[in-house]
LOMI-831552 format. One record per residue (C-alpha): z, x, y; residue in three letters. Coordinates in nm, 3 decimals, decimal comma, padded with zeros to 5 digits. Each point is the difference from the previous one (the first is absolute). Layout:
! LOMI-831552
+---------+---------+---------+---------+
!       z !       x !       y ! residuo !
+---------+---------+---------+---------+
!       Z !       X !       Y !     Ala !
...
+---------+---------+---------+---------+
END
This chain:
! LOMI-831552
+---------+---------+---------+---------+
!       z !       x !       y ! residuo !
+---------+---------+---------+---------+
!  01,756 ! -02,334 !  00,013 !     Unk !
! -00,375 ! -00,039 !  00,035 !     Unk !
!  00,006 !  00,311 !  00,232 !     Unk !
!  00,183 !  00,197 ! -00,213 !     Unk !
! -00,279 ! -00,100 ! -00,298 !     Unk !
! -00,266 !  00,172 !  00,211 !     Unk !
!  00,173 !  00,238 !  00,121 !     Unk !
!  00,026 !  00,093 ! -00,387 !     Unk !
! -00,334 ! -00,083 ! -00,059 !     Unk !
! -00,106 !  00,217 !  00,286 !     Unk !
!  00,146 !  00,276 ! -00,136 !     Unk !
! -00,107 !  00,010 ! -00,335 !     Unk !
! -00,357 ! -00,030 !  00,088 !     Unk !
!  00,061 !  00,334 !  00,228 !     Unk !
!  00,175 !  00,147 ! -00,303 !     Unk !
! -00,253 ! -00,048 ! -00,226 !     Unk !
! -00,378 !  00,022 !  00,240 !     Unk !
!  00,183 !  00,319 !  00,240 !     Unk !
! -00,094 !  00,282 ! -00,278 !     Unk !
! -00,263 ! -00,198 ! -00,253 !     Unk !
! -00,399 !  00,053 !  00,214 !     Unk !
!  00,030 ! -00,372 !  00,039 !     Unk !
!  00,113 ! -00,024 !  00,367 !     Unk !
!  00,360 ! -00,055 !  00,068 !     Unk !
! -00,090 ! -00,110 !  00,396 !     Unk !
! -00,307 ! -00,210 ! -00,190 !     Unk !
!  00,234 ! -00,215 ! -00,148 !     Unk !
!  00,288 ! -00,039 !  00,201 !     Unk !
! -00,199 ! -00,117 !  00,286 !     Unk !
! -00,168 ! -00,237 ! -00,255 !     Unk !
!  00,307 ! -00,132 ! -00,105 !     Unk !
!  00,172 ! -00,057 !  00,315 !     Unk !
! -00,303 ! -00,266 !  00,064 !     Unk !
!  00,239 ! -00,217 ! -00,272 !     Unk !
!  00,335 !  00,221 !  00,072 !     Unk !
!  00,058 ! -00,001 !  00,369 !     Unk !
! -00,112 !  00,289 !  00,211 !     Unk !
!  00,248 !  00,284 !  00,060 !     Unk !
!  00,030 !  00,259 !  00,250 !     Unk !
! -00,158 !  00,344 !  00,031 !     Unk !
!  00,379 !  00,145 ! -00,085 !     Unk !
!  00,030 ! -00,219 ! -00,266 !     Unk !
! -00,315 !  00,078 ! -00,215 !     Unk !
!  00,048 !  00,420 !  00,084 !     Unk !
!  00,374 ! -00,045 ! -00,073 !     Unk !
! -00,080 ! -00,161 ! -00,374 !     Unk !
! -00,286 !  00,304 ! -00,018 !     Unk !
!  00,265 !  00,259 !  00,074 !     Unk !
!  00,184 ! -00,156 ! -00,327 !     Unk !
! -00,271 !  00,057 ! -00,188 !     Unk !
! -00,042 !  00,363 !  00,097 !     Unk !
!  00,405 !  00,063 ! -00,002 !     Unk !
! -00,094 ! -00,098 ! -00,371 !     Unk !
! -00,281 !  00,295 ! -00,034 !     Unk !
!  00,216 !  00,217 !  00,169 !     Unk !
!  00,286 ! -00,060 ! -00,302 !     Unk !
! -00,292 !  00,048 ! -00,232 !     Unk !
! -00,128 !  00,343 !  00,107 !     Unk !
!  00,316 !  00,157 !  00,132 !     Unk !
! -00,027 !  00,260 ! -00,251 !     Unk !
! -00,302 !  00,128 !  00,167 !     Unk !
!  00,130 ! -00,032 !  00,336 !     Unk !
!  00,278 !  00,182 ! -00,071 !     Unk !
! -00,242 !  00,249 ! -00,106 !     Unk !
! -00,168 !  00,022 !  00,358 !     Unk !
!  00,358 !  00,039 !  00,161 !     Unk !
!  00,149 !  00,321 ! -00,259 !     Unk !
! -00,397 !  00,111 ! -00,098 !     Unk !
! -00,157 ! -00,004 !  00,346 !     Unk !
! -00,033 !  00,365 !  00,021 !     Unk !
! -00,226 !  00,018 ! -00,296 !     Unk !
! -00,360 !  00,042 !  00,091 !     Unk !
! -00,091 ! -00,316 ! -00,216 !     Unk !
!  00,274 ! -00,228 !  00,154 !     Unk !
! -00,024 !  00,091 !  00,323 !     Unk !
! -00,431 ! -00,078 ! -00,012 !     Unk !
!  00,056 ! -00,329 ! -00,154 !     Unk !
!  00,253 ! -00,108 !  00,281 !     Unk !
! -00,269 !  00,121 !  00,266 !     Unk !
! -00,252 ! -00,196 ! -00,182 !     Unk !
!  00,268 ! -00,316 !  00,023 !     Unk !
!  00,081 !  00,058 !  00,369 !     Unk !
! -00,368 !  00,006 !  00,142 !     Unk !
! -00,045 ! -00,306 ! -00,220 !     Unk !
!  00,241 ! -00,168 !  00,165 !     Unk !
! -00,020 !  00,157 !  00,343 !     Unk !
! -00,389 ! -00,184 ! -00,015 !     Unk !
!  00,133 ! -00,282 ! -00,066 !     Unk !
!  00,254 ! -00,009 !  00,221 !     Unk !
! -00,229 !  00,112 !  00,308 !     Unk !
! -00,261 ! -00,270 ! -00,120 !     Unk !
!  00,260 ! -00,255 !  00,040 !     Unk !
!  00,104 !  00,058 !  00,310 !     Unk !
! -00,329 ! -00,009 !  00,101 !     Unk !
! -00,054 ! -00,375 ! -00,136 !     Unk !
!  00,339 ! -00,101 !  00,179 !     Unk !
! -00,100 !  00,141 !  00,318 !     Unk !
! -00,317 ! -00,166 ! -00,032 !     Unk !
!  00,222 ! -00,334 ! -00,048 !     Unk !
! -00,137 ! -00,047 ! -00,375 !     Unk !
!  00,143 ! -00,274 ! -00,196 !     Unk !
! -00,021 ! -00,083 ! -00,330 !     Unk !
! -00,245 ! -00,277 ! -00,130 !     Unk !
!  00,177 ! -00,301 ! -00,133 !     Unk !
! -00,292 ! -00,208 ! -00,077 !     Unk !
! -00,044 ! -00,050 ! -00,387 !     Unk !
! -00,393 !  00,069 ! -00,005 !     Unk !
!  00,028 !  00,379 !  00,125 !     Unk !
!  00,281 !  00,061 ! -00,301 !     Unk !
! -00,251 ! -00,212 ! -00,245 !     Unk !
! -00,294 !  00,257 !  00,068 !     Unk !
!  00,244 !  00,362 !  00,021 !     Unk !
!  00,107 ! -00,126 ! -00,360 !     Unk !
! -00,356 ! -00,032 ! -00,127 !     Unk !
! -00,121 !  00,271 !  00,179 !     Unk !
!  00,289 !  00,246 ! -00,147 !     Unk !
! -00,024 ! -00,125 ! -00,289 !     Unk !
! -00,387 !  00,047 ! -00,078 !     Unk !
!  00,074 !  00,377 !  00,175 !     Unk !
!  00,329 !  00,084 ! -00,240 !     Unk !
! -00,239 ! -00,058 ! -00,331 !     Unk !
! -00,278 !  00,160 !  00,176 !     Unk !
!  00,236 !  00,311 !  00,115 !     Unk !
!  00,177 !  00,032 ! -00,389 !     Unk !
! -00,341 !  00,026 ! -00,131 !     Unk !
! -00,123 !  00,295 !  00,175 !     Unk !
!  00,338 !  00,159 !  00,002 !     Unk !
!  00,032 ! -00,017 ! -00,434 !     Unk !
! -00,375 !  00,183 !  00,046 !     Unk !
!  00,202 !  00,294 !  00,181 !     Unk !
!  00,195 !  00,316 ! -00,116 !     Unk !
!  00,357 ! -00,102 ! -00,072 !     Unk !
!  00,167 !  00,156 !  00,321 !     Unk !
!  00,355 ! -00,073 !  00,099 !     Unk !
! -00,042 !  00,264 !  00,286 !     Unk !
!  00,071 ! -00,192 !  00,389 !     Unk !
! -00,206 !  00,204 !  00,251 !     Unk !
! -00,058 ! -00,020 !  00,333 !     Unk !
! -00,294 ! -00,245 ! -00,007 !     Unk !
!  00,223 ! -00,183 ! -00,238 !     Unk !
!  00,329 ! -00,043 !  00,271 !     Unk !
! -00,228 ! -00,093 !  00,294 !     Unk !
! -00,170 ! -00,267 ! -00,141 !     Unk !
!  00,288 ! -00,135 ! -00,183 !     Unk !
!  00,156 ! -00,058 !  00,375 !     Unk !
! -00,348 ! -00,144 !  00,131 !     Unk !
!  00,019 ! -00,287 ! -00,296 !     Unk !
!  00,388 ! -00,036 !  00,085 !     Unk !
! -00,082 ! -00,090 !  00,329 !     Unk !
! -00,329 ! -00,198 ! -00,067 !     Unk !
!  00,184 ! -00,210 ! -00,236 !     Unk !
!  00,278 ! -00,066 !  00,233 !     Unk !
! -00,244 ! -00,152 !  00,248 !     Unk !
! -00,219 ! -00,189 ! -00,254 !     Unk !
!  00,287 ! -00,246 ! -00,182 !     Unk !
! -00,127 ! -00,046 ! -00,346 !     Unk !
! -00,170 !  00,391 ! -00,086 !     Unk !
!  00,375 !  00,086 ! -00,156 !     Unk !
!  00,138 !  00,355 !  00,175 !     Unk !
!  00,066 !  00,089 ! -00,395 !     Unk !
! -00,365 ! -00,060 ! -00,099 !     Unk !
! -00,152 !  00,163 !  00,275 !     Unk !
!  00,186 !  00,317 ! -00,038 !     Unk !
! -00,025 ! -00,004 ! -00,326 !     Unk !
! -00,334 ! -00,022 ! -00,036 !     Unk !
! -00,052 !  00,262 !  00,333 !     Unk !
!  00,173 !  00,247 ! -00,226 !     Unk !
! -00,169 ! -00,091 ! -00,347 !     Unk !
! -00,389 !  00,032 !  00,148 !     Unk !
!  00,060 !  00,298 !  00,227 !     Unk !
!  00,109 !  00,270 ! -00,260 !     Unk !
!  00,374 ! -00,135 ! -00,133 !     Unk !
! -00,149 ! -00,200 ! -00,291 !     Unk !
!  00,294 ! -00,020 ! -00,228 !     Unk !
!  00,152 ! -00,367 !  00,053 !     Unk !
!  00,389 !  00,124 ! -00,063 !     Unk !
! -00,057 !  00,334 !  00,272 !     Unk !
! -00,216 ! -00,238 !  00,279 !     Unk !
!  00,305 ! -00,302 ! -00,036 !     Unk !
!  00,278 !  00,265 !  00,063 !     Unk !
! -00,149 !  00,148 !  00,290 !     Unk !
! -00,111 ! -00,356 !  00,140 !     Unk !
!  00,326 ! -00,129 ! -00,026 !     Unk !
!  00,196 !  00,315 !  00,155 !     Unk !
! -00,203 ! -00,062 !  00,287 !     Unk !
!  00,112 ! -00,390 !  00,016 !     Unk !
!  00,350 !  00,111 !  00,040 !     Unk !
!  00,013 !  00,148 !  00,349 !     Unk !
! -00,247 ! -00,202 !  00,110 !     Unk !
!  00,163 ! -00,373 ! -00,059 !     Unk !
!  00,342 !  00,161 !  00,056 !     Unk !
! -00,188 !  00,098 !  00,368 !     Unk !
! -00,127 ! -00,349 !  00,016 !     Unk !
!  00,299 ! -00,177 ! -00,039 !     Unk !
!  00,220 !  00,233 !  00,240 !     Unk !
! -00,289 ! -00,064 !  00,272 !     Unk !
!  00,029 ! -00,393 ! -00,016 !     Unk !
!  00,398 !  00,024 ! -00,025 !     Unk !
! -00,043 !  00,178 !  00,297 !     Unk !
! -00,231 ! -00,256 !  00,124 !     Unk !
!  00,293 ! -00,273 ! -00,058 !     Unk !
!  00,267 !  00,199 !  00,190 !     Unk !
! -00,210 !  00,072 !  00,305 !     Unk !
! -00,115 ! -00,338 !  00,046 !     Unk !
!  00,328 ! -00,165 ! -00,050 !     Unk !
! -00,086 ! -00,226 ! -00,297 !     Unk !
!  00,236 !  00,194 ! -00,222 !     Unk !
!  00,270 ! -00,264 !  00,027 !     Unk !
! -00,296 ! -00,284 ! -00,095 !     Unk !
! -00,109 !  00,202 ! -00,302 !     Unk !
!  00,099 ! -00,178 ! -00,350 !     Unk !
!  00,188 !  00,285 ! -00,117 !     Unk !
!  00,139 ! -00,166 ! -00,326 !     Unk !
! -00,327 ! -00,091 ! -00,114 !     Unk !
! -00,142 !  00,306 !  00,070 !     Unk !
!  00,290 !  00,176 ! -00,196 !     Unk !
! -00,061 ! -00,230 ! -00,278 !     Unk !
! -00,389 !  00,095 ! -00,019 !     Unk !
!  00,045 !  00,313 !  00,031 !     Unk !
!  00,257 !  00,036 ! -00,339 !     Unk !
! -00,219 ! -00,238 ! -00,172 !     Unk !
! -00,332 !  00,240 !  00,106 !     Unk !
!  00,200 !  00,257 ! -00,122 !     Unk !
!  00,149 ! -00,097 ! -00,344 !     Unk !
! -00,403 ! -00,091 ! -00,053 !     Unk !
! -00,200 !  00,249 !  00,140 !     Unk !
!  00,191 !  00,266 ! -00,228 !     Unk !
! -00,090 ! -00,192 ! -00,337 !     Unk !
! -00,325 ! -00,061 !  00,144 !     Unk !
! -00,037 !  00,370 !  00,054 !     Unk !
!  00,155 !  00,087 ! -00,317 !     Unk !
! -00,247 ! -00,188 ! -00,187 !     Unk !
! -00,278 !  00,146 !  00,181 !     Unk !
!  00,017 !  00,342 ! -00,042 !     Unk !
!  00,084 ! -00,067 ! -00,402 !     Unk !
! -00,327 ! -00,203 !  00,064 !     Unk !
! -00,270 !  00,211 !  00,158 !     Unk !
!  00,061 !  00,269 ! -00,260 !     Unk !
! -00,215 ! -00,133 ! -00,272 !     Unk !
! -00,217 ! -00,261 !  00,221 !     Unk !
! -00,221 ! -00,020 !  00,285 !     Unk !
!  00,091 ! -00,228 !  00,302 !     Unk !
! -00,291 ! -00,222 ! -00,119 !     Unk !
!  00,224 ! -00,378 ! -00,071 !     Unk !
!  00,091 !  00,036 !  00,361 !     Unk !
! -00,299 !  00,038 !  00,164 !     Unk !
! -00,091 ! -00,360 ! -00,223 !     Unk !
!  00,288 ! -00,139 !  00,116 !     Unk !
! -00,108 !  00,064 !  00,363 !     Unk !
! -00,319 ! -00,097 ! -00,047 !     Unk !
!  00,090 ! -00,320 ! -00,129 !     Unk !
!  00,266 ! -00,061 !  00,239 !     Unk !
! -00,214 !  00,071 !  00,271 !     Unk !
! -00,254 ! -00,281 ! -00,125 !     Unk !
!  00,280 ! -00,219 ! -00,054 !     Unk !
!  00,066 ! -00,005 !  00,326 !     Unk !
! -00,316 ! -00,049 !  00,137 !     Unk !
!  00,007 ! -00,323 ! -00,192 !     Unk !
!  00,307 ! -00,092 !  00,114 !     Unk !
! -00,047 !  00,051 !  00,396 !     Unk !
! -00,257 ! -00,240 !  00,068 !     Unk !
!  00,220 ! -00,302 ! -00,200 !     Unk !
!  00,327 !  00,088 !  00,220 !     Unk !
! -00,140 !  00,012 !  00,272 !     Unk !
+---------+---------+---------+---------+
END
């Protein structure tokens, strides 16, 4: 029973942090300090819930890219999402051939939280000074799969934030326009990501060690959440800035500092 509580627990936190610029990674790694750690599989599996939710959220539009792809318009917009996601797919394979892993230690989360935060208000504030442009161009899509990638190395920057923000200072400065295109991009991407470490599990044999149940269970529960979390959002961000969660960051981020030093 206490399992299946975090296991829960786990999975609303990804619900809620995967889409919000808050850092879904951030605080899942934080919480499995009082949760248990889970595997690799596990915490991309509960991800891929949460973007099976955005995928049931904008399947109108890609719908659109499968019936309107020979329309000039379409078919630029789904270039500009594949090199996004082809740099951060190439990235990545760079930083596991390299043998990157990701941080676990609290501190480096603490500081990416503070950091991001200061940089989101920073980033809105010259953005609002800017033409209202909900135009994604070129400069737009390969930065937007630079941040993906740097955010996925750095646990705490928030892959939503950073592309986000990539799109809002470099010429896509309507909120609603930059969101879209930065969550497009997060489908194939943790749909890739997940694939790679199931294929991870069935090469190496583990598969019949995995916890599939509690997996499944995270994954419905990252799900059911992540689509009322994204819901929400996008009702949100048309009448106010990202502003209360840069605070919340911040203040997170300090939080933790605190905290470290008396746990440890």
């Amino acid at each position: 029973m206490h399992d299946f509580i975090n296991v829960v627990l786990l999975g609303i936190i990804e619900g809620i942090t995967e889409f919000l610029p808050i850092s879904s990674t951030g605080h899942l790694l934080i919480a499995e300090h009082w949760l248990g750690a889970r595997s690799d599989l596990f915490n991309v599996g509960i991800q891929a819930g949460a973007i099976l939710a955005i995928t049931f959220i904008y399947w109108r539009r890609l719908w659109t890219f499968v019936t309107r792809w020979r329309e000039p318009a379409t078919r630029d917009y789904l270039l500009k999402l594949l090199v996004a996601f082809l740099i951060t797919a190439v990235i990545g394979l760079i930083a596991v051939e390299l043998g990157f892993k990701l941080p676990r230690a609290v501190a480096p989360i603490a500081w990416a939280l503070i950091i991001g935060g200061v940089w989101m208000i920073a980033a809105e504030q010259i953005a609002a000074r800017r033409p209202e442009s909900s135009t994604i161009t070129w400069r737009v899509a390969i930065l937007v799969g630079i941040a993906q990638m740097i955010a996925g190395i750095f646990p705490g920057t928030s892959r939503s934030g950073a592309t986000i923000f990539a799109a809002m200072l470099f010429g896509t400065s309507n909120r609603s326009a930059a969101t879209e295109f930065a969550f497009l991009v997060g489908i194939p991407t943790m749909y890739a990501a997940t694939g790679y470490e199931l294929l991870k599990v069935v090469h190496s044999g583990s598969a019949a060690h995995a916890h599939w149940g509690a997996l499944a269970l995270g994954f419905v529960v990252s799900l059911i959440v992540a689509f009322a979390a994204v819901k929400w959002l996008l009702g949100y961000i048309r009448t106010h800035r990202f502003t209360p969660f840069a605070i919340y960051r911040i203040l997170l981020g300090i939080a933790l500092l605190l905290i470290i030093p008396m746990s440890s």
